[in-house]
N, C-alpha and C positions, 0 to 999 in steps of 0.2 A: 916387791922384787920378784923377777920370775925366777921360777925354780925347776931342776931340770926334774923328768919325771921317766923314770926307770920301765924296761920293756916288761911285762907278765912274762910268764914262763910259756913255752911251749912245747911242745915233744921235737927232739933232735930229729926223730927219724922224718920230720915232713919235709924237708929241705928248708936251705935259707927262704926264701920266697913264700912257702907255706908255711913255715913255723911262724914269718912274720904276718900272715892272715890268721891263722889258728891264735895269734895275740890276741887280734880284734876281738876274738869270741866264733870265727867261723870257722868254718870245715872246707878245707880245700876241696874243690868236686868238680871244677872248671878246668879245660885243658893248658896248662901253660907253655906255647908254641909261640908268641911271638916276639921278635927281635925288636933290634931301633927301628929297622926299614921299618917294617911292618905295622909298628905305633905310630909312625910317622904317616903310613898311608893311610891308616883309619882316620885321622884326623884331616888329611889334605883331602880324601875323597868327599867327608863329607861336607868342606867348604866350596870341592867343586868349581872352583875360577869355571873352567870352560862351561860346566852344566850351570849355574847361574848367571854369567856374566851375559852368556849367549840366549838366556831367558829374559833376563832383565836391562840389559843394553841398549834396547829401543825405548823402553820406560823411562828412564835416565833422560838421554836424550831428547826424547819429547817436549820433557818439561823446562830442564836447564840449558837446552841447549850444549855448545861443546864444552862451555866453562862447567858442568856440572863433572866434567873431570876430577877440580878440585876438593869433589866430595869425598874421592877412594882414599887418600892421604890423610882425611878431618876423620871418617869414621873407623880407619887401621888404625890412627892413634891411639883415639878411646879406646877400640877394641883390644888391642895390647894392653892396655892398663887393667881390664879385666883377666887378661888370658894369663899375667903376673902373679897376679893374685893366685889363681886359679893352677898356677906351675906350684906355688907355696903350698896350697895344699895336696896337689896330687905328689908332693913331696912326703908331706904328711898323714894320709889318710889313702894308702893304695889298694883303694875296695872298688868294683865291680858299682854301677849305680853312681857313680861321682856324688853329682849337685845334691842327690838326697841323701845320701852318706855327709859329705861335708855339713850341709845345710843341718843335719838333726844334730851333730857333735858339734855346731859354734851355736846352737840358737832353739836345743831339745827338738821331742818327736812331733808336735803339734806344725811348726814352722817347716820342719825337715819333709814331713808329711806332703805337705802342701807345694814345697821346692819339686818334688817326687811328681807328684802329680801334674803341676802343670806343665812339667820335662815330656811328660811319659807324652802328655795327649800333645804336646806340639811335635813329638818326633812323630808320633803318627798321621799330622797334619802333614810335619814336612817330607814325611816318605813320600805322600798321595802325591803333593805337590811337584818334588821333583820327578817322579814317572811321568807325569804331563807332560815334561821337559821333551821328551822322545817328538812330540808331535813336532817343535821348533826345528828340528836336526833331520828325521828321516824322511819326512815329504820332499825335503829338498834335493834327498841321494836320492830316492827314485819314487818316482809319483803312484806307483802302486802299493805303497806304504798310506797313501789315503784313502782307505777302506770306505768312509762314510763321505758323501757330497764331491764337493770339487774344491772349496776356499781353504785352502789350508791356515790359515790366521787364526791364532789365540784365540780373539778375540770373536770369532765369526763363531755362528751355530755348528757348520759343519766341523768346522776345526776342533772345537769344545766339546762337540761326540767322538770325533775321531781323536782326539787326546785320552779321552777317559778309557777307551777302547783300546790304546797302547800300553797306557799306564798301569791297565788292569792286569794284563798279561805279562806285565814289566814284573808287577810285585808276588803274581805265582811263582815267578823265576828265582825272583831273589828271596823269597819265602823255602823254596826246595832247598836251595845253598845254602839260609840258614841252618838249618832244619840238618844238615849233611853234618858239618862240623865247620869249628872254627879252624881248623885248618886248609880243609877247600876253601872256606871264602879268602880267609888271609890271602891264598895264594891269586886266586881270581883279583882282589882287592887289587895285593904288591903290584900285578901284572896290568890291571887298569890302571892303576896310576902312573906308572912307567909310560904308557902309552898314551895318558894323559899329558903329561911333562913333556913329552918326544912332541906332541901336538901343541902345545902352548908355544915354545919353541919354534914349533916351524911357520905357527903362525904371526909370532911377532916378528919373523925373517921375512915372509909374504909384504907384512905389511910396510915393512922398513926399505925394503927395496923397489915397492911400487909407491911412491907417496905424491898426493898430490897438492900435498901445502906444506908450510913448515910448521913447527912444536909450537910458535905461538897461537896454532887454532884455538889452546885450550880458557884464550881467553874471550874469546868472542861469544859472545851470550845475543845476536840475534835474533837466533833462533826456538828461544824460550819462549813460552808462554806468555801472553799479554797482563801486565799489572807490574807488582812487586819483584821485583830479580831472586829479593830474599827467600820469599814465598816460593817462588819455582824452584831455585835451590834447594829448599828444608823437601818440599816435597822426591825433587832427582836423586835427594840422597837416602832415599827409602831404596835405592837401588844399592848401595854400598852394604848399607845395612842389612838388607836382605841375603845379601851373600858370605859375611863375615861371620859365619856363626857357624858351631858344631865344630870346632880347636878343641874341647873338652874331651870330643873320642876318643882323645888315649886314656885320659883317665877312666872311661866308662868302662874301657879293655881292660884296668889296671890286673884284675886277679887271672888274663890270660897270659897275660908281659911276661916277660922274663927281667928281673930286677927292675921293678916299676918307678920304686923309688927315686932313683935315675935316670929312666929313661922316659916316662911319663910327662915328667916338668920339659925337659928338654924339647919332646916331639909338639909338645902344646905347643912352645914357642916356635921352632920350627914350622910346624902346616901352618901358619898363623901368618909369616912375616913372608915364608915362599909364597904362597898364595898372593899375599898384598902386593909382590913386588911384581911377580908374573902379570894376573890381573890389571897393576897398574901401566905394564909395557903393552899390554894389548889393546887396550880403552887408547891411549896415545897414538899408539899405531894404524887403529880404526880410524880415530879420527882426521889421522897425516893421512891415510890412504882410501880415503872412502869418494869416490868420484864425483859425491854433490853433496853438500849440507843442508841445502834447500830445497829437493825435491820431494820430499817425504819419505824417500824410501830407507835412509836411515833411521827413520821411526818406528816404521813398519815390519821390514825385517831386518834391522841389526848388526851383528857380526855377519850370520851368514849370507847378509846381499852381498858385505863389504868380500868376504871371500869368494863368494861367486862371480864376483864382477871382475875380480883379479886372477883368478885360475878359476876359469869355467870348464874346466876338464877334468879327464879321470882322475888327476893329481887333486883338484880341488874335493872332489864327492871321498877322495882317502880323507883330506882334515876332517871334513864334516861327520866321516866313520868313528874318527877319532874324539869326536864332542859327541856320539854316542856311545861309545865304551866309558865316555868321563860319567853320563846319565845314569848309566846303569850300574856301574860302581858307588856313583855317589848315592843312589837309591839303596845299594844294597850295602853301605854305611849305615845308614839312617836307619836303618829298620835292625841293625846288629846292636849299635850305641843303644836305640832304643827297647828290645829284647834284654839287653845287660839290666838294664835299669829297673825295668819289668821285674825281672828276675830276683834282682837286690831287693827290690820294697817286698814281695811277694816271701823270701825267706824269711823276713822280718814278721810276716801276717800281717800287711800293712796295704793288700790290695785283696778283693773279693776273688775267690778261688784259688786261695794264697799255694793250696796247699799243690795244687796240679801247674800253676804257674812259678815252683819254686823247683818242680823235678826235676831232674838233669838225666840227659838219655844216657845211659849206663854205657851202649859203645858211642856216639857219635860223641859224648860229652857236650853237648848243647842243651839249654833251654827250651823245647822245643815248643812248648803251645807260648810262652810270647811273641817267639815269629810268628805262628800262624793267626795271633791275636791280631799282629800291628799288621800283617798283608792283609788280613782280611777286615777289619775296620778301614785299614785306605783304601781298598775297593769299595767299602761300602761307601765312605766320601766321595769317591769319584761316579758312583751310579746316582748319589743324592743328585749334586750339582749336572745329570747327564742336560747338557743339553744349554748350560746359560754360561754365556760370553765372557761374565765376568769371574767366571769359575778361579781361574789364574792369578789374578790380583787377590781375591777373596780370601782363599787357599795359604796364599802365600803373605799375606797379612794377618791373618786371625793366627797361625802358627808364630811368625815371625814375636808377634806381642804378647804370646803364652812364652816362646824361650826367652825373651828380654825381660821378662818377670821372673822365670824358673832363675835366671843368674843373680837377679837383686835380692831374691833371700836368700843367695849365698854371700853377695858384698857387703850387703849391710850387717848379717851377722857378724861375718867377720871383723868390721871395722868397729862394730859394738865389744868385740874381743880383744882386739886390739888396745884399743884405748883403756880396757880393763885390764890388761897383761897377759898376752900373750905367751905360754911356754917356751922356754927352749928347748929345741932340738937337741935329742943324745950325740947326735954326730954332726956337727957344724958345717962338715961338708957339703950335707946335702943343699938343694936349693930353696932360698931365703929373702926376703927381700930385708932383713934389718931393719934400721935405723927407717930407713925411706916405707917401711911398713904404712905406716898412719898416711900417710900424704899422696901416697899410689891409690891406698883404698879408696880417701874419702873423693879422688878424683874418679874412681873408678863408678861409684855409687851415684854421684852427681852426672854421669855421661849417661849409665845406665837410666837414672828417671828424666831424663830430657829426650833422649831415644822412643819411651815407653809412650810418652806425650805425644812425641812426631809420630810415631806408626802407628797409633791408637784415634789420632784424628780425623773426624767424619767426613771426606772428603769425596765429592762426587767422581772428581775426575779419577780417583782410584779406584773407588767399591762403585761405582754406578758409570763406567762410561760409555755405556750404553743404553744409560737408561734403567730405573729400579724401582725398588721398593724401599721405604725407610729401612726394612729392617739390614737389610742387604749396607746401605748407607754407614749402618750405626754397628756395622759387622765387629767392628776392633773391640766397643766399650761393651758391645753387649754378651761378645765371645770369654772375653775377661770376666763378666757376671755369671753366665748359664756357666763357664766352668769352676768357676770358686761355689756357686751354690751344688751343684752337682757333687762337688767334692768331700763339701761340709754334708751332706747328707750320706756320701758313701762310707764317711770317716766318722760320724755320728753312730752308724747300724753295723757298719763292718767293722772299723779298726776297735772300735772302745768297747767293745763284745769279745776280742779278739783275747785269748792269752796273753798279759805283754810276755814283749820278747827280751831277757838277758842282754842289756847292753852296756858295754867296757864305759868304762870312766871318760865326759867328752872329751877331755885333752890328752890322752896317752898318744906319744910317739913311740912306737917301738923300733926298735933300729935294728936292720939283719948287720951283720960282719961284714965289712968292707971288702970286695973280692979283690 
């Protein structure tokens, strides 16, 4: 039988919010400034609809055809059933570091470790990743935004210099705003995303009033790839997948929130469900309004042919302004989520340089050398890959299968807890899945290792379509290898050398007073 389990003491004078961290065993040292909006926009920045959908929308497409539509509805569902889950705990456990906080309290510091680590190196994949994103958006508002050659394409050499060359200058920006406080970004954040939403909005009105077929386009699969339907399918929905992820951002914020405990679970589910619905009315609306299905050019550029082709005026080059405030917001998510988490393992002495990656600038109250850690390791991603085609799918594959791992050793813990009992909550209020606990999870953990399997698959036309190398090919299983052995060796000489660190009992729920 569960039994409830009573808060530790903490000193009255740190407020509700920090006496309920000073339970866990920390020191409150983080600024806590942000509201609902604001946990709410950390987490919709970095799922980003406009910045991935308009990266990966010709991807999609390529492969499934228009019916690869009904990918975004198969992979929001599963992703819900994780982000459930994942409300229950940032219900439970409102620390800074989410997945490796959760992950070490359902499943100890060895598993937790490891949840940590392969968080930390996909958000540094996915900052790099999404800076590239600028190349898809600004060549189009004005052609001297293409510094290097003439082809602006992804895929092309010139494109793939001229990306890594935006990108790079993307993430000194978002590195400085780190680096300022969580304040300035919060507010830069709220205000990109506003203007993200304002542009999601005006584009699903573009496309709903120019349309040139009706809503059953999304069943015609003509246009697919030659073989299997299924096949083309599993692989178009590497496009769903690749965008549904990073919901967790509030919890990464939890120790800057203001009442996280509540507002935390909520905001997860919130950027999680707006996102999927936005996302879904745009993919719809591209596809009613897109002037041919057949002539390649919705493969090639996307969203932004489909709006160029519709408003090729000043009016049009404002949305496309507006899918790069969404790029640079969402970059400069990514690299904050990612700094928290830094932060978290490094207080713990759980990452090498614990002791200068755990410091907190006294005025700006920021982490400061984890930003400067995660911009400057994605520049250095972006200078490795300078120059090859396939940089984009690579990028955004070897990350994608680091964070669909970093969430399985939180669901599986869990549902390992579960099934062993679960505590209750001091205050029932908070958010819970009950009863329905076991049968969310264990669907949650079965979506996750089928996911892991589909993005981790050595497929030419993803990692090589231009032509490769094995290893480039074998990018997914062999990224998953060099980073677990990398890990076990930093965790071998650094953490187990390391002091352990003081850690609370793994199932205390401490409960602040109900405001």
């Amino acid at each position: 039988m569960a039994t409830t389990l009573q808060s530790p003491a903490a000193p009255p004078e740190l407020g509700r919010d920090g006496a309920d961290l000073a339970a866990f065993g920390y020191e409150p040292v983080l600024h806590r400034k942000l509201g609902r909006y604001a946990s709410f926009a950390a987490g919709f920045s970095f799922v980003s609809i406009l910045t991935t959908i308009f990266q990966f929308f010709g991807f999609g497409y390529s492969f499934g055809g228009a019916a690869f539509f009904w990918t975004w509805p198969l992979v929001f569902a599963g992703q819900f059933l994780v982000a459930l889950n994942f409300a229950e705990l940032a219900a439970r456990y409102p620390i800074s570091g989410c997945i490796y906080q959760w992950s070490r309290r359902l499943a100890g510091p060895l598993v937790g470790w490891f949840a940590g680590w392969m968080m930390v190196i996909a958000q540094i994949v996915t900052a790099a990743a999404a800076a590239i994103a600028l190349q898809v958006v600004l060549p189009s508002i004005w052609g001297g935004f293409q510094f290097i050659g003439t082809d602006t394409a992804l895929t092309s050499r010139d494109g793939a210099m001229n990306a890594v060359l935006l990108g790079s200058v993307l993430l000194v920006v978002t590195t400085a705003i780190n680096v300022i406080g969580i304040d300035l970004m919060s507010k830069i954040n709220s205000i990109g995303v506003t203007v993200e939403i304002v542009g999601v909005l005006a584009i699903i009105a573009l496309f709903f009033v120019n349309t040139e077929r009706g809503p059953d386009v999304v069943f015609q699969t003509d246009q697919a790839t030659p073989g299997p339907y299924w096949a083309a399918f599993l692989v178009s929905g590497l496009m769903a997948a690749y965008v549904m992820v990073g919901f967790d951002s509030a919890g990464e914020l939890s120790e800057e929130t203001k009442n996280p405990r509540r507002v935390a679970p909520r905001t997860i589910l919130l950027a999680l469900s707006v996102s999927a619905l936005g996302g879904g009315l745009m993919l719809l609306g591209a596809l009613m309004a897109a002037p041919s299905l057949s002539d390649g050019e919705l493969s090639s550029g996307g969203l932004a042919y489909v709006i160029t082709s519709k408003l090729n005026s000043p009016a049009g080059s404002v949305l496309l302004g507006c899918v790069a405030v969404a790029v640079i917001v969402c970059t400069l998510a990514i690299q904050t989520a990612g700094s928290r988490l830094m932060f978290s393992m490094a207080r713990d002495g759980k990452l090498p340089f614990a002791k200068a990656l755990s410091t907190v600038h006294p005025r700006f109250g920021t982490p400061v050398w984890p930003a400067v850690v995660i911009g400057a390791l994605g520049i250095g991603l972006l200078v490795l890959n300078l120059g090859n085609p396939a940089i984009f799918a690579t990028l955004a594959s070897v990350c994608i299968v680091s964070l669909y791992l970093a969430y399985l050793l939180v669901t599986i813990p869990l549902l390992i807890r579960r099934i062993k009992g679960m505590p209750t909550l001091d205050d029932p209020t908070l958010f819970h899945l009950g009863r329905w606990g076991i049968p969310l999870n264990a669907l949650a953990v079965a979506w996750g290792i089928a996911m892991v399997i589909n993005l981790a698959w050595p497929r030419p036309e993803v990692y090589t379509p231009a032509g490769g190398s094995w290893w480039q090919l074998w990018a997914g299983p062999l990224s998953v290898a060099v980073i677990l052995t990398v890990g076990a060796i930093v965790y071998r000489t650094v953490v187990t050398t390391q002091q352990p660190t003081p850690t609370p009992t793994p199932t205390p729920t401490p409960t602040p007073t109900t405001p």
